[in-house]
C-alpha atoms as a printed R data frame, in Angstrom:
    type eleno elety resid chain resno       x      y       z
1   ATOM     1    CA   UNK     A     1 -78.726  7.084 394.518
2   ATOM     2    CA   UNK     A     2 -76.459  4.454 396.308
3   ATOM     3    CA   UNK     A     3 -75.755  0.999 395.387
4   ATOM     4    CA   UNK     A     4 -74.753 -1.628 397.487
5   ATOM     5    CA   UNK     A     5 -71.788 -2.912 396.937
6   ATOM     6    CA   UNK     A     6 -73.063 -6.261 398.148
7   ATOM     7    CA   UNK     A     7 -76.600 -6.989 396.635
8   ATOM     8    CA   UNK     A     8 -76.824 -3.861 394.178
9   ATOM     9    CA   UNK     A     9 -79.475 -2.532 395.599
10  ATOM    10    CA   UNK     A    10 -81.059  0.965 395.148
11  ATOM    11    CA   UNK     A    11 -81.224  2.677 397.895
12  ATOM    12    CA   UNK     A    12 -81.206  6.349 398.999
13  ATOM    13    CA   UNK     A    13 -80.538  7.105 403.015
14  ATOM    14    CA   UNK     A    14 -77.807  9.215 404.815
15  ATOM    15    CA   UNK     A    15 -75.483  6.310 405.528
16  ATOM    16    CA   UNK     A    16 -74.409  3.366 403.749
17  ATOM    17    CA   UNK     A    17 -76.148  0.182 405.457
18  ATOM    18    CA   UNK     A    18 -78.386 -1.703 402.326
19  ATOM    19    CA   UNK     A    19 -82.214 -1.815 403.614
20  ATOM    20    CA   UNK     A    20 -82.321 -4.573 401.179
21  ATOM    21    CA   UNK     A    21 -79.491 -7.039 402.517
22  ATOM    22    CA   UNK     A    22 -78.365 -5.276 405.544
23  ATOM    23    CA   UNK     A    23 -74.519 -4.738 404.530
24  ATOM    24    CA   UNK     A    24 -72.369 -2.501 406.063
25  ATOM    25    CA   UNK     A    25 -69.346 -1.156 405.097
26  ATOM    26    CA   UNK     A    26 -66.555 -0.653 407.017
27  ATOM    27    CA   UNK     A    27 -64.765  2.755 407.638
28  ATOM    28    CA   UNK     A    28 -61.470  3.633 408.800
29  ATOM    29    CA   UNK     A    29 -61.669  6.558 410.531
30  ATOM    30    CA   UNK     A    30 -65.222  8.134 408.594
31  ATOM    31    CA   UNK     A    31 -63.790  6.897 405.078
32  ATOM    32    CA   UNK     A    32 -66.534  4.298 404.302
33  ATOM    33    CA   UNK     A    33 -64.723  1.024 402.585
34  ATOM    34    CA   UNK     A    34 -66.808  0.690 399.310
35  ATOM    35    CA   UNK     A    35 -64.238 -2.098 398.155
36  ATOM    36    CA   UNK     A    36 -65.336 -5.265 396.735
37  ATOM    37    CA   UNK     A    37 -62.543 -5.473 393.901
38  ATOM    38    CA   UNK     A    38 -59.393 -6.085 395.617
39  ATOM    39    CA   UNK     A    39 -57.782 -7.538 392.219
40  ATOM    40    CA   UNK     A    40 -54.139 -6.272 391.851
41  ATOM    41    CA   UNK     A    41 -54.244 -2.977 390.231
42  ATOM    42    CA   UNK     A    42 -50.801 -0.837 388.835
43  ATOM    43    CA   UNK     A    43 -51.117  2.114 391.619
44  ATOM    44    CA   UNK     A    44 -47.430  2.970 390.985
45  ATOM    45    CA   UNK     A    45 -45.007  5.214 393.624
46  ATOM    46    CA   UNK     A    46 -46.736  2.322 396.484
47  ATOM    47    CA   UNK     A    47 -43.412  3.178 398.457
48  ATOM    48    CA   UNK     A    48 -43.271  6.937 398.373
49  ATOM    49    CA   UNK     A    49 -45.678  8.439 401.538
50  ATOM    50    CA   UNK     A    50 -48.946 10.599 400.061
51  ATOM    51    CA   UNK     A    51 -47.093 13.720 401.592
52  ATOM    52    CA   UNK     A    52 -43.883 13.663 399.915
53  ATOM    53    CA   UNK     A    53 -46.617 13.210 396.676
54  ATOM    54    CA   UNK     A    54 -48.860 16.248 397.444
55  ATOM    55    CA   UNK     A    55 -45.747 18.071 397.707
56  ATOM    56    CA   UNK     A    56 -44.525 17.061 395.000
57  ATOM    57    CA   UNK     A    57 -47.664 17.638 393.390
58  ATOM    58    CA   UNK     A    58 -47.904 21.508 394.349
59  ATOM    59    CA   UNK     A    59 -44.548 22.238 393.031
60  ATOM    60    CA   UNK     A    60 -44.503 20.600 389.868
61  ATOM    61    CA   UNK     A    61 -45.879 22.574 386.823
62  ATOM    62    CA   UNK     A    62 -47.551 20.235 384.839
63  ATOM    63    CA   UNK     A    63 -49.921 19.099 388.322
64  ATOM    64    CA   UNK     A    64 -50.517 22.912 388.857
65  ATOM    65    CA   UNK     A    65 -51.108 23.720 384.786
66  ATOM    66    CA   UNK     A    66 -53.410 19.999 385.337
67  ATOM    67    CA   UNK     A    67 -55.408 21.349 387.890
68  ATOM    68    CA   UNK     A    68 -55.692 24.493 386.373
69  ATOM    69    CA   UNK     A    69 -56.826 23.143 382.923
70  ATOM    70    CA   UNK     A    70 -59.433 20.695 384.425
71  ATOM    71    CA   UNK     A    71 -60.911 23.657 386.724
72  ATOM    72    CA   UNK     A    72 -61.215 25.435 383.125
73  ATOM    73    CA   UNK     A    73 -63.538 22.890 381.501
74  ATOM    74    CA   UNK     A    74 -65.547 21.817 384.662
75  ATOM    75    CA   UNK     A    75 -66.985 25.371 384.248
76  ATOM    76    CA   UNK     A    76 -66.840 25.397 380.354
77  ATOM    77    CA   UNK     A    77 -68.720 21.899 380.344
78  ATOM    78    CA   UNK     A    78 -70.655 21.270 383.450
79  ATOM    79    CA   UNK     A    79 -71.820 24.391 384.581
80  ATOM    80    CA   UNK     A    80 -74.785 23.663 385.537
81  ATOM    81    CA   UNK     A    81 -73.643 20.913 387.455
82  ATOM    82    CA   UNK     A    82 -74.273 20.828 391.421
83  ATOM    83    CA   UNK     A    83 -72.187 17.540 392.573
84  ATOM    84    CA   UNK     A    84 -68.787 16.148 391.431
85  ATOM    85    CA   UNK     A    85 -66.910 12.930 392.092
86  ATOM    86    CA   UNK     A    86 -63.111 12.290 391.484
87  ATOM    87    CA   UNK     A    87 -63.043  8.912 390.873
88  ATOM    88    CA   UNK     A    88 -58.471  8.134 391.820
89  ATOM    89    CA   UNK     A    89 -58.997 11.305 393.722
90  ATOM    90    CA   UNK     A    90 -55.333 10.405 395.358
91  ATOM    91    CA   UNK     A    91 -54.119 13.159 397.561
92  ATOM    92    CA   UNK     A    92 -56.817 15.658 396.142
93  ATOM    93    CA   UNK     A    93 -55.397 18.037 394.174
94  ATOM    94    CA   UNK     A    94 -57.781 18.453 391.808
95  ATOM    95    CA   UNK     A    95 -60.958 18.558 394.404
96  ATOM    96    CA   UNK     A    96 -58.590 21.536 396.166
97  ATOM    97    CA   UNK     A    97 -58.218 23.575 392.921
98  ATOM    98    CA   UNK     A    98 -62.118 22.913 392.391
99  ATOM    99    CA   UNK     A    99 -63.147 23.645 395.789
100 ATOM   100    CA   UNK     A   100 -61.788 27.076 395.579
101 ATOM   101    CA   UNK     A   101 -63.145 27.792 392.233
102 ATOM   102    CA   UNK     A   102 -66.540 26.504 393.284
103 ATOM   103    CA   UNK     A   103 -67.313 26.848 396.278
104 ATOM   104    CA   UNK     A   104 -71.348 25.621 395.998
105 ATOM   105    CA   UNK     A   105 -70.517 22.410 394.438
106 ATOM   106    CA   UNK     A   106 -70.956 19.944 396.172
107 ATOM   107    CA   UNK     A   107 -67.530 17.327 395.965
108 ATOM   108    CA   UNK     A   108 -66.630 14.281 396.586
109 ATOM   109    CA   UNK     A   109 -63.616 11.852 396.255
110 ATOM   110    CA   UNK     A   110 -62.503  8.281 396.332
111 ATOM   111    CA   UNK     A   111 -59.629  6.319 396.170
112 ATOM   112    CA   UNK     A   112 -58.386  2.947 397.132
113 ATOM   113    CA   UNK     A   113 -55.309  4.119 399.848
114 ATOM   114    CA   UNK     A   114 -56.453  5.676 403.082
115 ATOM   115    CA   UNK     A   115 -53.451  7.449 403.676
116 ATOM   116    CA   UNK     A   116 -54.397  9.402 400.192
117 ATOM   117    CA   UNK     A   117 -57.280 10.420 401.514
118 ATOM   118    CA   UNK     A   118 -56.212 11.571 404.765
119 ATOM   119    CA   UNK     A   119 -53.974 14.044 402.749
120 ATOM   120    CA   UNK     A   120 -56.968 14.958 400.791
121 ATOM   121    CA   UNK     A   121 -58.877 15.586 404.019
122 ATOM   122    CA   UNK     A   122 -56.451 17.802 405.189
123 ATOM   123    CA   UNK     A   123 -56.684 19.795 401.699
124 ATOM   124    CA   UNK     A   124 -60.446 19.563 401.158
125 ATOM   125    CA   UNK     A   125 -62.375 19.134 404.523
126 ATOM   126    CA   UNK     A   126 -65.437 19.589 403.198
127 ATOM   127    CA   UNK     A   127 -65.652 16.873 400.830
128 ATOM   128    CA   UNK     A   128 -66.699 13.625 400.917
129 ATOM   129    CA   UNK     A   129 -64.386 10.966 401.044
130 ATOM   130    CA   UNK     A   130 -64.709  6.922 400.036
131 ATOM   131    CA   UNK     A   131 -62.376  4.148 399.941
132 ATOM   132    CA   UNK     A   132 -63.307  2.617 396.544
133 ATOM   133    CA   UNK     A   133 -62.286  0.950 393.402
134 ATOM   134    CA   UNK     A   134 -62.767  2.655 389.654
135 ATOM   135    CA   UNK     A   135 -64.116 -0.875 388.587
136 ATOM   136    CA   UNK     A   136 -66.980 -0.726 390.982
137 ATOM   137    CA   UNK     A   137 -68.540  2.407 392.058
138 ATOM   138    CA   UNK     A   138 -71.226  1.819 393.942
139 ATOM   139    CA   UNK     A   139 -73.703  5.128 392.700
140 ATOM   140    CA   UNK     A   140 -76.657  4.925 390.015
141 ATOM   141    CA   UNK     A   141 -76.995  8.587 388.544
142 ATOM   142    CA   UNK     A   142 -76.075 10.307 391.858
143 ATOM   143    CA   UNK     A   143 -73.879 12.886 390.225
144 ATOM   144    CA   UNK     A   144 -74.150 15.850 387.653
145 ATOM   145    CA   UNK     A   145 -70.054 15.182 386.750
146 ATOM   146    CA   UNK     A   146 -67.204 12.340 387.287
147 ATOM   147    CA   UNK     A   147 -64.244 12.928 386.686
148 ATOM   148    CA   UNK     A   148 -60.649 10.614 386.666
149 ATOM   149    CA   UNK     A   149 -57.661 12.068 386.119
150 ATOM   150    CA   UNK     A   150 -54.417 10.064 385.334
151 ATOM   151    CA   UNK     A   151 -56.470  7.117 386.399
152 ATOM   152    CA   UNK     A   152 -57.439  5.272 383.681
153 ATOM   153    CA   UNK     A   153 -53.304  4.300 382.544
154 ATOM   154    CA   UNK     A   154 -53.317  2.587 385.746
155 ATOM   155    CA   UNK     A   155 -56.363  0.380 385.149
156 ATOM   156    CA   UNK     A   156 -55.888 -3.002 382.930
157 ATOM   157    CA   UNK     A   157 -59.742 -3.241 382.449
158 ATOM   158    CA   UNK     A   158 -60.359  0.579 381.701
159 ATOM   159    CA   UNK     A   159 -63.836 -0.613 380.002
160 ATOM   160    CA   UNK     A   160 -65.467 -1.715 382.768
161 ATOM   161    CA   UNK     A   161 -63.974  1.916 384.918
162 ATOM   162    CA   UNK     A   162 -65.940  4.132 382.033
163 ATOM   163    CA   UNK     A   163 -69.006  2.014 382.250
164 ATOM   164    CA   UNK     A   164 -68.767  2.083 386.505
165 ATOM   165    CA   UNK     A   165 -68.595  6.076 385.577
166 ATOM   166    CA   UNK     A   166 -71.434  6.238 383.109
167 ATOM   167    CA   UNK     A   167 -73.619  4.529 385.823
168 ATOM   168    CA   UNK     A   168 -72.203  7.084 388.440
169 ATOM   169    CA   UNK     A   169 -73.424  9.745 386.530
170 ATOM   170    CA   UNK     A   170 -77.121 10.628 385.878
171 ATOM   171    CA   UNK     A   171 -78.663 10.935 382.659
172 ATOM   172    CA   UNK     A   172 -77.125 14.161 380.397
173 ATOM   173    CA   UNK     A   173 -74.122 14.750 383.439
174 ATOM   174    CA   UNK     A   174 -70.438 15.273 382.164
175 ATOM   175    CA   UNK     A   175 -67.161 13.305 382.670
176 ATOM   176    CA   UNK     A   176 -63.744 14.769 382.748
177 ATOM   177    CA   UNK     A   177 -61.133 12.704 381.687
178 ATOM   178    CA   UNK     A   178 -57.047 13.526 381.427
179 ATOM   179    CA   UNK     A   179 -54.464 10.474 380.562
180 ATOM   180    CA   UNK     A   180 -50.865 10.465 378.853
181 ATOM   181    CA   UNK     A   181 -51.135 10.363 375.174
182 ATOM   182    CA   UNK     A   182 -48.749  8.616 372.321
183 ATOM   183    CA   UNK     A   183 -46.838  5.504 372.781
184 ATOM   184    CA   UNK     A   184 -44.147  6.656 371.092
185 ATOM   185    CA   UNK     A   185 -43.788  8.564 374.815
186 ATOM   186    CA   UNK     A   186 -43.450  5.528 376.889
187 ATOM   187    CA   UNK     A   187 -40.383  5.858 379.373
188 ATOM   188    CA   UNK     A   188 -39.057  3.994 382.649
189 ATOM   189    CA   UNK     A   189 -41.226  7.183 384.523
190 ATOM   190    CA   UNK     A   190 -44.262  4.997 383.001
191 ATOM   191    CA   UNK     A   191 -43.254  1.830 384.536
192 ATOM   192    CA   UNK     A   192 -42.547  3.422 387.755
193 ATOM   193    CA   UNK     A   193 -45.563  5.259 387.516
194 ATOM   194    CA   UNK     A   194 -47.622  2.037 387.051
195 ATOM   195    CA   UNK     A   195 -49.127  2.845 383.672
196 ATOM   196    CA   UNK     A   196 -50.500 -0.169 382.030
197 ATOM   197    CA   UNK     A   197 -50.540  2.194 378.471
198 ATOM   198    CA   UNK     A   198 -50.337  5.990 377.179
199 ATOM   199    CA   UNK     A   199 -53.230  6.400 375.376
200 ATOM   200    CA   UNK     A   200 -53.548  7.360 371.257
201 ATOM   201    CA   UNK     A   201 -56.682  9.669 371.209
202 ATOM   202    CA   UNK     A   202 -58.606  7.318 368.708
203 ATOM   203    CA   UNK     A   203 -57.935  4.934 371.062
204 ATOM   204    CA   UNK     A   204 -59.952  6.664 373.926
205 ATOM   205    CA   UNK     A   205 -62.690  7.906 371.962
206 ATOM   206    CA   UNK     A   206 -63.228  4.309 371.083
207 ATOM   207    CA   UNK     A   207 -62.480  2.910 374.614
208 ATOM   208    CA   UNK     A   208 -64.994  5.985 375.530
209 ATOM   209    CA   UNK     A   209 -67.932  5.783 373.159
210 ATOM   210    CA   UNK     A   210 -68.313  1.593 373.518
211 ATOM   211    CA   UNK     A   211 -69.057  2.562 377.431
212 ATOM   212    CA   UNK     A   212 -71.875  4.555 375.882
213 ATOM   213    CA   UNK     A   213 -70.682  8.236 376.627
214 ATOM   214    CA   UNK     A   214 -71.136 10.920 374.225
215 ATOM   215    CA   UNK     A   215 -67.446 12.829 373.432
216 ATOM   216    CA   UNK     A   216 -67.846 16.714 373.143
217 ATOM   217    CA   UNK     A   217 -64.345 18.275 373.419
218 ATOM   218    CA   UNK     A   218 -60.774 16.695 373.402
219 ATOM   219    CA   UNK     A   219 -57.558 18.284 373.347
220 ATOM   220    CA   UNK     A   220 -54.185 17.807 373.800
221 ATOM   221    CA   UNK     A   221 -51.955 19.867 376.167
222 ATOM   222    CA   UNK     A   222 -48.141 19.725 377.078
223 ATOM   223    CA   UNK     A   223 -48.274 19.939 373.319
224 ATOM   224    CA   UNK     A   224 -46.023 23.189 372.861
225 ATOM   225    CA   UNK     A   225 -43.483 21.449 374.933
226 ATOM   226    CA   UNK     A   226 -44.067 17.951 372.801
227 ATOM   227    CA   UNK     A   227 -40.460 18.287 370.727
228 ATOM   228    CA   UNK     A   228 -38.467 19.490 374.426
229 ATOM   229    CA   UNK     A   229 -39.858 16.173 375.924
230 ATOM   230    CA   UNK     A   230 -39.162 13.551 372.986
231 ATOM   231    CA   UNK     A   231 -35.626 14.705 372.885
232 ATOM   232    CA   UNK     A   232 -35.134 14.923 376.848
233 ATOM   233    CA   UNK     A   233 -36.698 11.424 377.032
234 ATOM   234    CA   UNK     A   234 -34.793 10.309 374.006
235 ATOM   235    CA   UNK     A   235 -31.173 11.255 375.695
236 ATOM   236    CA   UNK     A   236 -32.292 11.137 379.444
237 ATOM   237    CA   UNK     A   237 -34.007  6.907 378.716
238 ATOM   238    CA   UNK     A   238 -30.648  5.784 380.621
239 ATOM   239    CA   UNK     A   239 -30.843  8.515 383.418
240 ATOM   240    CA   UNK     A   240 -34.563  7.785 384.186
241 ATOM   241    CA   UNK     A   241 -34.049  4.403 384.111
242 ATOM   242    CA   UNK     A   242 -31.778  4.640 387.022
243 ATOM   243    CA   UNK     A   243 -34.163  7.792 389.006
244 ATOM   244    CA   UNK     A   244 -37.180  7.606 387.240
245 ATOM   245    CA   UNK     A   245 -38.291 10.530 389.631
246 ATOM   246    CA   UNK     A   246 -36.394 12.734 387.232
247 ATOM   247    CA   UNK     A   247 -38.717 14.107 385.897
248 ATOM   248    CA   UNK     A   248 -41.100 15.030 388.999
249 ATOM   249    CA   UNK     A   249 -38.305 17.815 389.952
250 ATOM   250    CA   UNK     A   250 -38.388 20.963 388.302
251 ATOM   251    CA   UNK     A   251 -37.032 24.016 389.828
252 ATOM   252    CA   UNK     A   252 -35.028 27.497 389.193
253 ATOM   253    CA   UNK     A   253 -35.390 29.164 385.496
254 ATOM   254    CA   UNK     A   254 -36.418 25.634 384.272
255 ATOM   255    CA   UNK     A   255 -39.386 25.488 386.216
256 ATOM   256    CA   UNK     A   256 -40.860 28.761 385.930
257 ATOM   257    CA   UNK     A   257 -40.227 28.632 382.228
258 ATOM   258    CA   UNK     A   258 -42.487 25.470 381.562
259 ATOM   259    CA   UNK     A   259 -44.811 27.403 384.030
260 ATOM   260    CA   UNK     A   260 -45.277 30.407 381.737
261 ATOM   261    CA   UNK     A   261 -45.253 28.034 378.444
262 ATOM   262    CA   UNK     A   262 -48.020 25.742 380.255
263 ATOM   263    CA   UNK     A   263 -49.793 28.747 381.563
264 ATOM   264    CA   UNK     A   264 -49.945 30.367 377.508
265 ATOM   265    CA   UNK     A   265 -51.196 26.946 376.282
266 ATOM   266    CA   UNK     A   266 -53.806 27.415 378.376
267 ATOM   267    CA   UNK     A   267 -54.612 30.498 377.428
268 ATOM   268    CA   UNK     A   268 -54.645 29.199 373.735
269 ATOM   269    CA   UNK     A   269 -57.282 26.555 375.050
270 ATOM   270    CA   UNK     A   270 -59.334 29.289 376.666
271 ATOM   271    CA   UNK     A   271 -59.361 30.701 373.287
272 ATOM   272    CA   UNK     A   272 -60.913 27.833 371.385
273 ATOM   273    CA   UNK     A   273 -57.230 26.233 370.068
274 ATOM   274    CA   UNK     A   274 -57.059 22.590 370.064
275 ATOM   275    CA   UNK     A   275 -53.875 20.495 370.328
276 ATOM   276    CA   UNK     A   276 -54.161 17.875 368.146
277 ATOM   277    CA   UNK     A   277 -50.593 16.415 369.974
278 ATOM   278    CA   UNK     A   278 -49.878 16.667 373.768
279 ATOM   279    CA   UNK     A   279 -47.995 14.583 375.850
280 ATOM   280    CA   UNK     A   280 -51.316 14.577 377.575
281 ATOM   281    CA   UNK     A   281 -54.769 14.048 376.803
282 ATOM   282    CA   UNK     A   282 -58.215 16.328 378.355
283 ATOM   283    CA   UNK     A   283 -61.645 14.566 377.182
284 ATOM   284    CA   UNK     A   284 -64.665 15.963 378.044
285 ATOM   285    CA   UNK     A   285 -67.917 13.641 377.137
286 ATOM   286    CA   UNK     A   286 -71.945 13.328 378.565
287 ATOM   287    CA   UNK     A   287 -73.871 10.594 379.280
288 ATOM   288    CA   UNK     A   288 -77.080 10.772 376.864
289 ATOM   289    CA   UNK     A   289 -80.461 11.564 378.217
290 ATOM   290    CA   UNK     A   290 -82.740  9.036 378.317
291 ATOM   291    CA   UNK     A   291 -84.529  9.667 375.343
292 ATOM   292    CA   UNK     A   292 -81.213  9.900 372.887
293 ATOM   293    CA   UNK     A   293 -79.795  7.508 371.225
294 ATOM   294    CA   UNK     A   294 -77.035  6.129 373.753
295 ATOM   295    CA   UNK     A   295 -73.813  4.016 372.137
């Protein structure tokens, strides 16, 4: 069911003007503009073009090992789900990977740039595609799954984001969460990125469970490769601080090596391991039905 963004209405018709109120929203191209929140948010790399980061995207390990991972537990924990939104959907990686994986699901994908989701058009022209904010999604149990991946760091009021999700989501559907874990891990590729935090997993939970989800499954991942990164981030702090974009290029043996090592801790995963480190963070929780108790 749609909301509008104006009156909050509830409303269900094939295109977004409110019977109740009458608003509109504008497109650009056929993206419909679901933004009301235009408060400054940390969207990080603003000056590098969505194309230089899809391609940096496909040939980076950890996006491809991501993608990979999050495919995994959409059919481990939602598969019986029929529709899926990617709430920071950016150039859609994620709704790519899923699209070939399952192909009946119905997907769609927003995100506050335009030119993000022309590049995730041109990966995934069969979704569905809005321009809107993570603070004010403008659905009332329209989908089975949500899902925001390395969105939340980004977001100073992250609260308000799960709750918009929770509401997105109908009564006993899944979300899919993945954000940068421990502190101790901050570097100048943080504040480049725009991350207002990395995340402590009893920090989530709790940020989590207060927007009245349910948490079934968390794990770490990039955890074999946890003691490599402290030390490269411990005598590279200098060197990123000067090309924080370090660390997005990874080619030759060096690549393909955290490739295989990514690819076994998957496989671990797959087999029921889970990383109570990570320099990254999966959460997997459901909205309650309507008769359980919610909170």
């Amino acid at each position: 069911m749609k909301a509008c963004p104006s009156c909050s209405a509830r409303f269900e018709t094939d295109n977004w003007t409110c019977p109740a109120c009458g608003y509109m929203p504008r497109s650009d191209r056929h993206f419909p503009d679901l933004m009301l929140i235009h408060a400054e948010t940390n969207v990080g790399d603003a000056h590098l073009a969505p194309s230089t980061i899809a391609a940096l995207e496909a040939a980076h390990p950890w996006f491809r090992s991501r993608a990979a991972l999050i495919t995994w537990a959409m059919g481990r924990f939602c598969n019986e789900g029929r529709s899926f939104l990617d709430v920071g959907c950016g150039t859609g990686l994620v709704l790519q990977r899923l699209s070939r994986r399952y192909p009946d699901i119905s997907l769609s994908g927003g995100d506050p740039s335009v030119e993000a989701l022309r590049c995730a058009e041109s990966r995934v022209p069969g979704a569905t595609l809005f321009r809107l904010d993570a603070r004010s999604l403008p659905f009332d149990s329209e989908f089975d799954a949500v899902g925001a991946f390395d969105v939340l760091e980004h977001i100073h009021d992250d609260r308000t984001a799960l709750s918009q999700m929770r509401q997105a989501v109908r009564p006993g559907g899944s979300l899919l969460l993945t954000v940068p874990q421990h502190p101790f891990l901050w570097s100048p590729f943080d504040e480049y990125s725009g991350h207002v935090r990395r995340y402590t997993r009893r920090g989530l939970l709790s940020r989590v469970r207060e927007a009245g989800w349910e948490v079934v499954y968390t794990t770490g991942f990039v955890s074999l490769l946890l003691p490599a990164l402290v030390l490269s981030r411990v005598l590279l702090r200098g060197g990123l601080r000067k090309a924080p974009l370090r660390e997005m290029h990874m080619a030759g043996p060096l690549g393909s090596l955290t490739s295989a090592v990514l690819c076994g801790e998957r496989f671990l995963i797959r087999c029921g391991v889970r990383f109570p480190a990570g320099s990254s963070l999966l959460m997997v929780a459901r909205r309650p039905e309507a008769g359980d108790a919610e909170g």
